[in-house]
DRENTIMAR-655031 format. One record per residue: x, z, y of N, C-alpha, C in turn; residue in one letter. Coordinates in steps of 0.1 Angstrom, whole numbers, m for minus. Example, Ala and Ser with C-alpha at 12.3 -4.5 7.8 and 13.67 -1.06 7.14 Angstrom:
! DRENTIMAR-655031
<nc1 = 132; nc3 = 78; nc2 = m57; cac1 = 123; cac3 = 78; cac2 = m45; cc1 = 132; cc3 = 78; cc2 = m33; type = a>
<nc1 = 128; nc3 = 71; nc2 = m22; cac1 = 137; cac3 = 71; cac2 = m11; cc1 = 129; cc3 = 79; cc2 = 0; type = s>
This chain:
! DRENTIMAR-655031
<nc1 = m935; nc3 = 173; nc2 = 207; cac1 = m921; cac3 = 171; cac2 = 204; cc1 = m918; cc3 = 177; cc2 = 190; type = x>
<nc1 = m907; nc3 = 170; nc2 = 182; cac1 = m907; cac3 = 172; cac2 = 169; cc1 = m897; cc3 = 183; cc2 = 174; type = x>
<nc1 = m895; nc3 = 195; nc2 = 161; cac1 = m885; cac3 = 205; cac2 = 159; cc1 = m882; cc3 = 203; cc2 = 149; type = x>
<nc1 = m867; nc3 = 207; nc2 = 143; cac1 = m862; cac3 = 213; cac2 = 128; cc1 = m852; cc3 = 222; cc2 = 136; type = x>
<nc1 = m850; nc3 = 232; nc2 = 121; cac1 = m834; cac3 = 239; cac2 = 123; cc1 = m821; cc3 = 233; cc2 = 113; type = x>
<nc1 = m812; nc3 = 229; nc2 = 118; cac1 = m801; cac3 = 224; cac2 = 113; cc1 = m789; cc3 = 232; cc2 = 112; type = x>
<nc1 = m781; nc3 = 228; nc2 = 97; cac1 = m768; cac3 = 234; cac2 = 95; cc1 = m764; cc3 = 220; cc2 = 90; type = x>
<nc1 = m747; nc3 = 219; nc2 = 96; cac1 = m739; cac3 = 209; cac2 = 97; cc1 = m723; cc3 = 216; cc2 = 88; type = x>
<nc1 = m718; nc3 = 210; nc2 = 76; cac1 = m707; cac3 = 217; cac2 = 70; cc1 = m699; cc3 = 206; cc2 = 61; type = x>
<nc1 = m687; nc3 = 205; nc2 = 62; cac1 = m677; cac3 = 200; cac2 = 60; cc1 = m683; cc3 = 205; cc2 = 43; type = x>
<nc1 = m678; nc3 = 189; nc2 = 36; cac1 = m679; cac3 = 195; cac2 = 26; cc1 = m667; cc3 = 183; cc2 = 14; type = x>
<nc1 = m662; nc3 = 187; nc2 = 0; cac1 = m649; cac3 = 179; cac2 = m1; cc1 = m656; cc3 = 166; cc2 = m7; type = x>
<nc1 = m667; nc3 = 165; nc2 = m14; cac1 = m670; cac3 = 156; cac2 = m17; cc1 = m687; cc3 = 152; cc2 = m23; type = x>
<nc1 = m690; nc3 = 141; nc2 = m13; cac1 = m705; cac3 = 141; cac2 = m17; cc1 = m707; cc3 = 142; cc2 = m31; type = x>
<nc1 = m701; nc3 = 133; nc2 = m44; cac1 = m702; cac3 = 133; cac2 = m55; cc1 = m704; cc3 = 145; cc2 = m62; type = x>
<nc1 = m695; nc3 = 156; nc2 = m58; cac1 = m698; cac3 = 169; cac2 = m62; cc1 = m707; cc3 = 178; cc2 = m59; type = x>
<nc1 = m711; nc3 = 172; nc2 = m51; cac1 = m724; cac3 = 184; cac2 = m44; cc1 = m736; cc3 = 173; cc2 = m47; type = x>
<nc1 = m734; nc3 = 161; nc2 = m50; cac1 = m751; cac3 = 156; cac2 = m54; cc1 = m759; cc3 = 160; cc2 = m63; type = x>
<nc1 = m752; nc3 = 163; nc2 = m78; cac1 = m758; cac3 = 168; cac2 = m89; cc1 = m768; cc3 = 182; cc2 = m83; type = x>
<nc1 = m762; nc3 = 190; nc2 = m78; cac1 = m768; cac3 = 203; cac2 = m68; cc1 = m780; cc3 = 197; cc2 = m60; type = x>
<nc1 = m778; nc3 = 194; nc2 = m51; cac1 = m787; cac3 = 186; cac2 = m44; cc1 = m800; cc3 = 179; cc2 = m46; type = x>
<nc1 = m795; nc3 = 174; nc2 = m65; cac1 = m808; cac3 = 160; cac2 = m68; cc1 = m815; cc3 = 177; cc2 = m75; type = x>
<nc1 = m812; nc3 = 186; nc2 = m81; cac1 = m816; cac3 = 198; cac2 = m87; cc1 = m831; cc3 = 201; cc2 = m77; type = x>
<nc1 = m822; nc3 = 206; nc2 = m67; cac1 = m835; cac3 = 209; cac2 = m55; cc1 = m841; cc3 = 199; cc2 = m50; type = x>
<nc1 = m842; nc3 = 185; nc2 = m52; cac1 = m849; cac3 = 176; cac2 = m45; cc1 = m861; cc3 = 171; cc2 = m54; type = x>
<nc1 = m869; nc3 = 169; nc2 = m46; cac1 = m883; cac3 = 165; cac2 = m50; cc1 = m883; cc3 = 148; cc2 = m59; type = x>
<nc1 = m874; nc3 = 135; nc2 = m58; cac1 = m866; cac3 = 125; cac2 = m57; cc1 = m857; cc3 = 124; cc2 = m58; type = x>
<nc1 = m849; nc3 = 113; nc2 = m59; cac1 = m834; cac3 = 107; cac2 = m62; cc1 = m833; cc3 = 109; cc2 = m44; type = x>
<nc1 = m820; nc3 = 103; nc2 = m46; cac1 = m813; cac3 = 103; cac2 = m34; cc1 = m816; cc3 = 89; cc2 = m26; type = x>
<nc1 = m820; nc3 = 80; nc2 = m19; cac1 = m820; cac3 = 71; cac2 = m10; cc1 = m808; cc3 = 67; cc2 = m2; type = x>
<nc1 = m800; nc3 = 57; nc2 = 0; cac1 = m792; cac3 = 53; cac2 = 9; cc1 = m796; cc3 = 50; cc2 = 15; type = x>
<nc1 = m789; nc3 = 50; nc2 = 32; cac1 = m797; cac3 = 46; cac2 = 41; cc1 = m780; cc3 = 42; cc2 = 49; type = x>
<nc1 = m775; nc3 = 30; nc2 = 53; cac1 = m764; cac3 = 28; cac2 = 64; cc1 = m774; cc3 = 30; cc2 = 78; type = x>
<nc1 = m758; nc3 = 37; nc2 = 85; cac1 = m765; cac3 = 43; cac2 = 100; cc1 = m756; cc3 = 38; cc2 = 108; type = x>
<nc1 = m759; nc3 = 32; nc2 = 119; cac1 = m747; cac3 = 27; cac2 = 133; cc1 = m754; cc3 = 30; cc2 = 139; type = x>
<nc1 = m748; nc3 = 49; nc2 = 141; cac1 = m754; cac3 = 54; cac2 = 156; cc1 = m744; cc3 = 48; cc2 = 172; type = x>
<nc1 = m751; nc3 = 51; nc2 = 180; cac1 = m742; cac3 = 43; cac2 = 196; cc1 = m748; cc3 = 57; cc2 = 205; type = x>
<nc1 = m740; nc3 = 64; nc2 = 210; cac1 = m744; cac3 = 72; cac2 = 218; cc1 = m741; cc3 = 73; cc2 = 231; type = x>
<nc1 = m749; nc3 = 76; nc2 = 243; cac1 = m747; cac3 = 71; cac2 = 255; cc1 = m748; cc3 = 85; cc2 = 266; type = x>
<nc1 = m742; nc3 = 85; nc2 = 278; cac1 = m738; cac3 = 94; cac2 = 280; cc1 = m750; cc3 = 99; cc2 = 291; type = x>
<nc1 = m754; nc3 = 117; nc2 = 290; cac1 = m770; cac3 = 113; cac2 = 295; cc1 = m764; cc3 = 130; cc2 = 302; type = x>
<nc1 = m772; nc3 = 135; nc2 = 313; cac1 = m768; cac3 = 150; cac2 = 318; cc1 = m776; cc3 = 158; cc2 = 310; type = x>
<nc1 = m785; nc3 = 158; nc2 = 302; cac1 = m795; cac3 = 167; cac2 = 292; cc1 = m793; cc3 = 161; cc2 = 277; type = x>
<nc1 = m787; nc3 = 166; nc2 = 269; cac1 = m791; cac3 = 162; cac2 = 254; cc1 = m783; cc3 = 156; cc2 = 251; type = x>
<nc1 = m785; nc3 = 147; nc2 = 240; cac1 = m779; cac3 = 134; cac2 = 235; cc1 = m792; cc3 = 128; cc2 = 232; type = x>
<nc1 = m787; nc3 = 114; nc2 = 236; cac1 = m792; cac3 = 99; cac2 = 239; cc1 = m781; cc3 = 88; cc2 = 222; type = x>
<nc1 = m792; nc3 = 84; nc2 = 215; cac1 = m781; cac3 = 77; cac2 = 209; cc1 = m793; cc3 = 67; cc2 = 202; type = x>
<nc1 = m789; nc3 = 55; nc2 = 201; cac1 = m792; cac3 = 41; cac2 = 193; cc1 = m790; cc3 = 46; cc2 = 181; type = x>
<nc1 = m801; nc3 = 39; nc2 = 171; cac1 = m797; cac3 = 44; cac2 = 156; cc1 = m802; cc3 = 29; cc2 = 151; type = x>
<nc1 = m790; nc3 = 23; nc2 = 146; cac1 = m798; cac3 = 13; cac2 = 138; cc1 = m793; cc3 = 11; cc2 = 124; type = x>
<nc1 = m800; nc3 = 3; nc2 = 118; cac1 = m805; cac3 = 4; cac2 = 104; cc1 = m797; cc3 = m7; cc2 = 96; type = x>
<nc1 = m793; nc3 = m12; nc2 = 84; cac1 = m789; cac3 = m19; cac2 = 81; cc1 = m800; cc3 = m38; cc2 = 74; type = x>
<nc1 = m812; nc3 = m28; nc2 = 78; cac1 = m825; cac3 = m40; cac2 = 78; cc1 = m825; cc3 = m43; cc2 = 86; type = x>
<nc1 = m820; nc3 = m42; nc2 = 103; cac1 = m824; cac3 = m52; cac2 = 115; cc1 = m836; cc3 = m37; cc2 = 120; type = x>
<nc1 = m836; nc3 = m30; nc2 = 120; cac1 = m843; cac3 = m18; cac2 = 124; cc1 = m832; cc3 = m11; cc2 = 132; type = x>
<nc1 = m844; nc3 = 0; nc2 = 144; cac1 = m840; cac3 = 5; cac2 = 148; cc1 = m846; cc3 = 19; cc2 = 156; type = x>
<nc1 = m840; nc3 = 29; nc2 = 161; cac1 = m849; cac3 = 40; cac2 = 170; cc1 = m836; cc3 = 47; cc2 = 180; type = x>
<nc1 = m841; nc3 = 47; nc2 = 192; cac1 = m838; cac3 = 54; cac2 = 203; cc1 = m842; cc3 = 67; cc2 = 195; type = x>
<nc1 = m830; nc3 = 77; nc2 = 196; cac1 = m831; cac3 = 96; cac2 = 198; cc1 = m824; cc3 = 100; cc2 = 205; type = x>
<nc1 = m833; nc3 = 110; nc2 = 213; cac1 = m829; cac3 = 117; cac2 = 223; cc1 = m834; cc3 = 133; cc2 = 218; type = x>
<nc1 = m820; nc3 = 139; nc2 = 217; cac1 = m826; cac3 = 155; cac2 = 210; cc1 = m814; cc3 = 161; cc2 = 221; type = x>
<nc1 = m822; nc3 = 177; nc2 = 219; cac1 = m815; cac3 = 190; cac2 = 225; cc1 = m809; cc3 = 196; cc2 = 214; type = x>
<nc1 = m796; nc3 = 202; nc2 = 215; cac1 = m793; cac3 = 213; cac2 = 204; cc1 = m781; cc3 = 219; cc2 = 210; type = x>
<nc1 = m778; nc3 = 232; nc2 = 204; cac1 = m766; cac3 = 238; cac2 = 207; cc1 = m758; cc3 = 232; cc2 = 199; type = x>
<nc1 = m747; nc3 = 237; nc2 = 204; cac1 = m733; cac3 = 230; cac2 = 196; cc1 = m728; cc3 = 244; cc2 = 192; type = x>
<nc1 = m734; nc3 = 249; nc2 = 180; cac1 = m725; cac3 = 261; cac2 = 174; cc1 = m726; cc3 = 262; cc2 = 162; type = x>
<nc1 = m720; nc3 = 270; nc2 = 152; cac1 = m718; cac3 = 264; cac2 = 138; cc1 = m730; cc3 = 268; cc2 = 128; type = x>
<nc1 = m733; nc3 = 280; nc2 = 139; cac1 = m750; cac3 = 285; cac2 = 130; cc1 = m761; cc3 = 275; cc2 = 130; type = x>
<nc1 = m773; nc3 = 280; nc2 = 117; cac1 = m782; cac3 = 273; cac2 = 117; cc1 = m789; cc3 = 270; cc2 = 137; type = x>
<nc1 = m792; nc3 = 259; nc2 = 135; cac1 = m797; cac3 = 257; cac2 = 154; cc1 = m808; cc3 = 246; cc2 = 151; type = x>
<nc1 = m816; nc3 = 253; nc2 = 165; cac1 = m830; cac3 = 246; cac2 = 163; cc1 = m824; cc3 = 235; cc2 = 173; type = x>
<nc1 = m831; nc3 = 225; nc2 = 168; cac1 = m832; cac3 = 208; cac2 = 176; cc1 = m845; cc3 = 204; cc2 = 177; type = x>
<nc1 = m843; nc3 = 198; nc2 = 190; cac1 = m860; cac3 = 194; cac2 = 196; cc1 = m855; cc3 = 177; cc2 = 197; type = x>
<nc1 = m863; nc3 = 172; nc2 = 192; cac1 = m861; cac3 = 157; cac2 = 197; cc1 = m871; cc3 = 148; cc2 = 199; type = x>
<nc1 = m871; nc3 = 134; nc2 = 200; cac1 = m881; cac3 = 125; cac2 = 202; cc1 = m875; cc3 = 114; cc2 = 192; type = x>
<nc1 = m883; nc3 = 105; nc2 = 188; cac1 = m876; cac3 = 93; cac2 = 181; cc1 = m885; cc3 = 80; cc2 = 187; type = x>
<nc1 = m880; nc3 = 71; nc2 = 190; cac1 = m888; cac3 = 56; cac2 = 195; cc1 = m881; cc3 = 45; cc2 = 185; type = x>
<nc1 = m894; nc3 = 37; nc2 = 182; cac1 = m890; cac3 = 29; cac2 = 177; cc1 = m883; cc3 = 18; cc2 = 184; type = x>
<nc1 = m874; nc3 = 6; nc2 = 184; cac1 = m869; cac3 = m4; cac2 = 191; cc1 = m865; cc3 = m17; cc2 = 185; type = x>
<nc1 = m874; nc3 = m25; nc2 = 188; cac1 = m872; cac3 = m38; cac2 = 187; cc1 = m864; cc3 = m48; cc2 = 188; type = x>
<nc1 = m855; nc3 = m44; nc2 = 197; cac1 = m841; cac3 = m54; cac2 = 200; cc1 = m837; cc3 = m43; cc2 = 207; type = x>
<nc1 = m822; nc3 = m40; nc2 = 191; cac1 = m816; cac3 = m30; cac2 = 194; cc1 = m800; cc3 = m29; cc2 = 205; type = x>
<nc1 = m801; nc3 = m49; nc2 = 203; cac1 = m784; cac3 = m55; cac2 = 207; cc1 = m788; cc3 = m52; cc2 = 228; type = x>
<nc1 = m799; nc3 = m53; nc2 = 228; cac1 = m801; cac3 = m59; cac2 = 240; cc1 = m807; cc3 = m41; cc2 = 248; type = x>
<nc1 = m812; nc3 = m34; nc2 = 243; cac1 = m809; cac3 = m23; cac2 = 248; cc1 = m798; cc3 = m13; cc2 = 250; type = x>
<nc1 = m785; nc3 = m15; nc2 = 237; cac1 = m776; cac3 = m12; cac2 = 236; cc1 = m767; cc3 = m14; cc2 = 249; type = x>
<nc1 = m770; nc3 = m29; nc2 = 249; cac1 = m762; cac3 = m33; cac2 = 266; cc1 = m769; cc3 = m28; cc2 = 276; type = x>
<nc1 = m782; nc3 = m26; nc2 = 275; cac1 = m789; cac3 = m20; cac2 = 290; cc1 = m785; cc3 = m5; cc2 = 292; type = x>
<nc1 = m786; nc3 = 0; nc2 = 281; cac1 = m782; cac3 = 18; cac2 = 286; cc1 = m766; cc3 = 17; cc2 = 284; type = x>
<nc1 = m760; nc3 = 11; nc2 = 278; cac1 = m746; cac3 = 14; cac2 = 282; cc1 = m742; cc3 = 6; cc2 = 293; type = x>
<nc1 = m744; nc3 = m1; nc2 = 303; cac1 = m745; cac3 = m4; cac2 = 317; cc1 = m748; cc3 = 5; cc2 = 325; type = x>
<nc1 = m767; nc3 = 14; nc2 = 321; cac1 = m765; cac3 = 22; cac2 = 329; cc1 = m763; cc3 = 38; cc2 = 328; type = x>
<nc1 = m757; nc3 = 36; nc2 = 313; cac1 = m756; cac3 = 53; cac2 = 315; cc1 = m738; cc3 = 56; cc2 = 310; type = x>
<nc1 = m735; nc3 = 42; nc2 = 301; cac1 = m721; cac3 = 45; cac2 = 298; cc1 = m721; cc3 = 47; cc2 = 284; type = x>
<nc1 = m708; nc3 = 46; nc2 = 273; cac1 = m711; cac3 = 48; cac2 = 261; cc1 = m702; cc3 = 58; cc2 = 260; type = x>
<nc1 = m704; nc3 = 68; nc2 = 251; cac1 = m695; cac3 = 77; cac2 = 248; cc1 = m690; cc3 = 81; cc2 = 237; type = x>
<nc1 = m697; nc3 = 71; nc2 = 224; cac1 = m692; cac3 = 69; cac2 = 211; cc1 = m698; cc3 = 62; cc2 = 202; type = x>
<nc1 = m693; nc3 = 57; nc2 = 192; cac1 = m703; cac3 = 50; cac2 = 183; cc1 = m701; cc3 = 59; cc2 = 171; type = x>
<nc1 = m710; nc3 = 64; nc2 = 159; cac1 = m704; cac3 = 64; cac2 = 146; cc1 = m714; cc3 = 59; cc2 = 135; type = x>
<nc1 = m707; nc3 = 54; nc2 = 128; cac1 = m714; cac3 = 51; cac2 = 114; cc1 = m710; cc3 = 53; cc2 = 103; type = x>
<nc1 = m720; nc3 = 56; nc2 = 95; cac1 = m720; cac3 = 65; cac2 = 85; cc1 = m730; cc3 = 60; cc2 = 72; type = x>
<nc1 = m724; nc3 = 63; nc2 = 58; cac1 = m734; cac3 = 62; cac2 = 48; cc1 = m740; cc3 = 76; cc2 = 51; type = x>
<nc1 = m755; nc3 = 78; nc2 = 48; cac1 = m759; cac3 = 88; cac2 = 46; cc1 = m769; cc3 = 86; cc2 = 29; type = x>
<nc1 = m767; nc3 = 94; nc2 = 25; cac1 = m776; cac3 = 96; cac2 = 12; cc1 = m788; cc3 = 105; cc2 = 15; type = x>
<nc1 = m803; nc3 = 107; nc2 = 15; cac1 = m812; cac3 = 113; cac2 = 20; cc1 = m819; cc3 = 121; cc2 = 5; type = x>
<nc1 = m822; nc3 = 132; nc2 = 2; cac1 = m831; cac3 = 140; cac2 = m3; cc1 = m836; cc3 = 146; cc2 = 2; type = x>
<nc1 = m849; nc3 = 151; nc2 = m2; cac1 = m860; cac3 = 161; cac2 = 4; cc1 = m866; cc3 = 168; cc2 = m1; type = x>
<nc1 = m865; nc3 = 180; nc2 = m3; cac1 = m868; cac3 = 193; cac2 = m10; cc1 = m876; cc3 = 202; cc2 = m4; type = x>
<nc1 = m885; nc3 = 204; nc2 = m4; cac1 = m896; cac3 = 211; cac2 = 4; cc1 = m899; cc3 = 203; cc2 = 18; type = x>
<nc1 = m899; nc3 = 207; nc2 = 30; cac1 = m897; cac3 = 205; cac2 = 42; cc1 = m884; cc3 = 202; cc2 = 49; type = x>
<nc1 = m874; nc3 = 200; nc2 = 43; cac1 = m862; cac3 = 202; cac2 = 43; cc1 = m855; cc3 = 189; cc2 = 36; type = x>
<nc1 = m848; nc3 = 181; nc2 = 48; cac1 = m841; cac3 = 166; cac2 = 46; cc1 = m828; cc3 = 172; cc2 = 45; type = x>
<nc1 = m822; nc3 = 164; nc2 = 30; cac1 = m807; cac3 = 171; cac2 = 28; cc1 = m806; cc3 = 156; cc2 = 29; type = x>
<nc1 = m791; nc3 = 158; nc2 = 41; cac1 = m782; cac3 = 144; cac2 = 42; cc1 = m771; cc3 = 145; cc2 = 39; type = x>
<nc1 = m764; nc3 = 137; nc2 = 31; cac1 = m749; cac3 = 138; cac2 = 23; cc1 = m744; cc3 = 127; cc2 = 34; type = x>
<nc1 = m738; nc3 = 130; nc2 = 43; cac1 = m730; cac3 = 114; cac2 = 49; cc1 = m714; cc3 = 112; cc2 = 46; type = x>
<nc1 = m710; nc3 = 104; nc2 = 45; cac1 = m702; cac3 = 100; cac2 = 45; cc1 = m696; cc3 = 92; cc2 = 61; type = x>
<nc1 = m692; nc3 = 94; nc2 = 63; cac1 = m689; cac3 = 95; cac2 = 81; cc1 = m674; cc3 = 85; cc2 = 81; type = x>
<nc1 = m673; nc3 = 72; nc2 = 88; cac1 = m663; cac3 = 69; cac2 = 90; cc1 = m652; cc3 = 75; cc2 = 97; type = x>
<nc1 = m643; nc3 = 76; nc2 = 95; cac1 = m632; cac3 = 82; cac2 = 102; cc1 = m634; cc3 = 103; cc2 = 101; type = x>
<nc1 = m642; nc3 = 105; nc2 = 93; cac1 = m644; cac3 = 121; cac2 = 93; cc1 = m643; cc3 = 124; cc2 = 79; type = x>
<nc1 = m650; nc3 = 117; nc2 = 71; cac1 = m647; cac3 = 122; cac2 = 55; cc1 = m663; cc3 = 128; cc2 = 54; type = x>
<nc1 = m663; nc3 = 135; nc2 = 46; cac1 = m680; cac3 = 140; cac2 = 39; cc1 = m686; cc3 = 154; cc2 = 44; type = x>
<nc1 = m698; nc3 = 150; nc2 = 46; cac1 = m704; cac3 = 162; cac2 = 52; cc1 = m717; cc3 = 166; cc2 = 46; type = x>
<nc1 = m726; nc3 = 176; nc2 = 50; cac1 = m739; cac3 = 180; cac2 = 40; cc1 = m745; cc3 = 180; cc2 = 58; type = x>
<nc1 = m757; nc3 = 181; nc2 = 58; cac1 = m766; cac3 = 182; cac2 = 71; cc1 = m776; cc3 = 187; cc2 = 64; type = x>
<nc1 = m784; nc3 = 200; nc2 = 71; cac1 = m802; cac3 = 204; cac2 = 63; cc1 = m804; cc3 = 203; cc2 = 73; type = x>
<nc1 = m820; nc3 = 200; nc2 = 72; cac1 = m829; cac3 = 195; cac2 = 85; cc1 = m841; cc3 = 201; cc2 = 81; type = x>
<nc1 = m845; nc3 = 212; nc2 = 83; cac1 = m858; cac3 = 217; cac2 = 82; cc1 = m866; cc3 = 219; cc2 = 91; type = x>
<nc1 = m870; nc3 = 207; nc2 = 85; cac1 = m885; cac3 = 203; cac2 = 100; cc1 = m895; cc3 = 212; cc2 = 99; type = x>
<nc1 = m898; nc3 = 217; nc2 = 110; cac1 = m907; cac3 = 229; cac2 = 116; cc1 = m915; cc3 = 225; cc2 = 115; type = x>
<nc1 = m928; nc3 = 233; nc2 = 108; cac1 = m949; cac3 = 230; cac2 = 109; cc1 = m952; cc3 = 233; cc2 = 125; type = x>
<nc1 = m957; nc3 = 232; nc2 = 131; cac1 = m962; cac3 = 236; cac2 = 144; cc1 = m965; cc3 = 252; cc2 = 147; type = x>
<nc1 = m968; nc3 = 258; nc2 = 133; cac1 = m969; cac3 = 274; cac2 = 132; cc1 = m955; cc3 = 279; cc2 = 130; type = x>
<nc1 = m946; nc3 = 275; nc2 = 126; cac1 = m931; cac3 = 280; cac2 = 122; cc1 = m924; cc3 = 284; cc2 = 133; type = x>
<nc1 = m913; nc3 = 294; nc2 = 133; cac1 = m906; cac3 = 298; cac2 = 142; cc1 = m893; cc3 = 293; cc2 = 136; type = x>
<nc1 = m882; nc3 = 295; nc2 = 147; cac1 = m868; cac3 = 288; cac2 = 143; cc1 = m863; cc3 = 299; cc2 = 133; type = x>
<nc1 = m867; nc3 = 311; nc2 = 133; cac1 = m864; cac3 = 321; cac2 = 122; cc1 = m866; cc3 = 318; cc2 = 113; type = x>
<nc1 = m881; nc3 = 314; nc2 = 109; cac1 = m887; cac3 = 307; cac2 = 96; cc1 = m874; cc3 = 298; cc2 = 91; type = x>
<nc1 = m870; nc3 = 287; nc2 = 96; cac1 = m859; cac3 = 275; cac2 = 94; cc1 = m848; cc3 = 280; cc2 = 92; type = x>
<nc1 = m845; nc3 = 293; nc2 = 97; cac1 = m830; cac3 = 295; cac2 = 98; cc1 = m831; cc3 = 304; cc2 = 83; type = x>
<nc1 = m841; nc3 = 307; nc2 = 78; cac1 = m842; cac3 = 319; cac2 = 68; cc1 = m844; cc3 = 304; cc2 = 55; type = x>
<nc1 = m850; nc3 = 292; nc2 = 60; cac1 = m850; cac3 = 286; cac2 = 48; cc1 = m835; cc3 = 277; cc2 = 49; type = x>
<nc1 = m828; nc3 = 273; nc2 = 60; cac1 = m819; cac3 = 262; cac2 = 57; cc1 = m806; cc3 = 273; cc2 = 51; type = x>
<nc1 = m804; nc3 = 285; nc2 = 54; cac1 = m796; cac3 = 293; cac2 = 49; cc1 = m800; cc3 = 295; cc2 = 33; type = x>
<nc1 = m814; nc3 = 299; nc2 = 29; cac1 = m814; cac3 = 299; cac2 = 12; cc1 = m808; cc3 = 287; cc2 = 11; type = x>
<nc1 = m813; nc3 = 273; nc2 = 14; cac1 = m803; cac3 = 267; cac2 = 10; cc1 = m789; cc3 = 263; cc2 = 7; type = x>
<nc1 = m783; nc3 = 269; nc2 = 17; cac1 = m773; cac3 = 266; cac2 = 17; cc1 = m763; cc3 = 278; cc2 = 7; type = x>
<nc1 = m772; nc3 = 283; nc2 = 3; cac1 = m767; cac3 = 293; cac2 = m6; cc1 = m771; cc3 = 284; cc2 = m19; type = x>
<nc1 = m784; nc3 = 280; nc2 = m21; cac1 = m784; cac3 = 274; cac2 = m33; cc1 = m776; cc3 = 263; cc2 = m37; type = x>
<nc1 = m772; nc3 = 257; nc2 = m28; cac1 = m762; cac3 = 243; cac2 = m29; cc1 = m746; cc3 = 252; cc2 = m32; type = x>
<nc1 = m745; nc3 = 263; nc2 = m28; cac1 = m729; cac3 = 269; cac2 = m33; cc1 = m720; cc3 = 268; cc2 = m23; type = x>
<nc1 = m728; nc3 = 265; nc2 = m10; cac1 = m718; cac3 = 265; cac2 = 0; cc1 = m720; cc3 = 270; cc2 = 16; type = x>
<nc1 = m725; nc3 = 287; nc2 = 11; cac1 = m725; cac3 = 296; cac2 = 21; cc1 = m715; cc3 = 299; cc2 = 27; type = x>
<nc1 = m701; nc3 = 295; nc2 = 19; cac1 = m688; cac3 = 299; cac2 = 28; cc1 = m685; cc3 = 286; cc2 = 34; type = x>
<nc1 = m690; nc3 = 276; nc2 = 30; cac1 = m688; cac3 = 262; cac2 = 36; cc1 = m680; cc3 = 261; cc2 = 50; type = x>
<nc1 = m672; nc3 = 253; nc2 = 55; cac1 = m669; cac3 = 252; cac2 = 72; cc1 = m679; cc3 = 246; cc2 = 78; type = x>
<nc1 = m683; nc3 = 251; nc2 = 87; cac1 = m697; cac3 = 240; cac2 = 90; cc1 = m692; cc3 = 241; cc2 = 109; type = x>
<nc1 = m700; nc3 = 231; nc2 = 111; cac1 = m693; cac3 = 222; cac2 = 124; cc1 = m704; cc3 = 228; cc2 = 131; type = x>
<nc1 = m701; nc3 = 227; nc2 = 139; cac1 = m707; cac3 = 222; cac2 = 160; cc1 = m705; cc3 = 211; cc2 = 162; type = x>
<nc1 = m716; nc3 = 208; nc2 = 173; cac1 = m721; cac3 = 196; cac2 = 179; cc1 = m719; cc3 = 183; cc2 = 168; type = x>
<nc1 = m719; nc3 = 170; nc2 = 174; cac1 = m721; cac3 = 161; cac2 = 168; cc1 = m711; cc3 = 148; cc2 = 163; type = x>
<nc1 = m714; nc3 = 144; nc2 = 150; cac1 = m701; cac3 = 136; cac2 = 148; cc1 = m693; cc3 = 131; cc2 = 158; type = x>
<nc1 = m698; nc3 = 125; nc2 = 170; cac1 = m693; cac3 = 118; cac2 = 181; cc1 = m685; cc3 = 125; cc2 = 187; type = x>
<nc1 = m685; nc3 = 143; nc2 = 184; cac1 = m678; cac3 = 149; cac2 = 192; cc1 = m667; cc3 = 154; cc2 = 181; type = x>
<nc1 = m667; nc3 = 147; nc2 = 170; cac1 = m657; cac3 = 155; cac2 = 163; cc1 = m646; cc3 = 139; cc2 = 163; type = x>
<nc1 = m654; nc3 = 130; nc2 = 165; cac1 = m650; cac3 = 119; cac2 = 167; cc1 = m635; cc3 = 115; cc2 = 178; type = x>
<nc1 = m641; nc3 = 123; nc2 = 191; cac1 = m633; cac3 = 122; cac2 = 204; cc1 = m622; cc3 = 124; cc2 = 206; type = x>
């Protein structure tokens, strides 16, 4: 199972914080459109991720919902016909939100910095520092926090749980 540690923080505007961002990134920025569908599951979150190419992947991750850096365990599957499983798990599990989002993607060490732009929420920063198999969540929390110091927004508001729930 894959791990990273994640920090999630309100932020006023992607534009301002990209220059920062492209600094520490290994690459430009990539856009990527996202229409996540999340469905309602008794362990985790369950959500449809699809792509604006006709792509798509089932994720199903664990995480706390607190505003500190937090480790997430997930799985990712790929999926082939995204319309027609969309209706099977929301028949049988129920839908409990949709959101979509521009996300802009950089990657600076081991560490995926996402700028989204979030319908109905306004702009946000996400670090994702995916764990080596030797790494502890300390390791991740010691590196997504330098981060977030280097980007200038250690006093940042940073969120709990997931757009869907800020969505509700």
């Amino acid at each position: 199972m894959a791990r990273n540690v994640e920090i999630k923080a309100r932020i006023d505007s992607i534009e301002t914080l990209m220059p920062m961002a492209r600094a520490l990134a290994q690459r430009d920025a990539e856009l990527i459109a996202q229409d996540d569908t999340f469905f309602r599951v008794p362990h985790g979150r369950l959500k449809l991720r699809e792509f604006a190419d006709g792509s798509a992947e089932l994720i199903h991750y664990h995480r706390t919902d607190t505003v500190d850096a937090k480790l997430s365990d997930y799985r990712r599957v790929p999926v082939p016909d995204a319309a027609a499983l969309r209706e099977a798990l929301g028949r049988a599990l129920g839908l409990l939100g949709r959101v979509r989002k521009q996300r802009w993607l950089l990657l600076a060490g081991q560490t995926r910095i996402h700028l989204d732009r979030v319908e109905g929420l306004g702009d946000f920063v996400e670090l994702e520092v995916v764990l080596r198999e030797e790494q502890s969540e300390a390791d991740g929390v010691r590196i997504a926090e330098q981060l977030m110091h280097e980007l200038r927004l250690a006093r940042a508001e940073r969120t709990a749980g997931a757009y869907v729930d800020l969505l509700a």
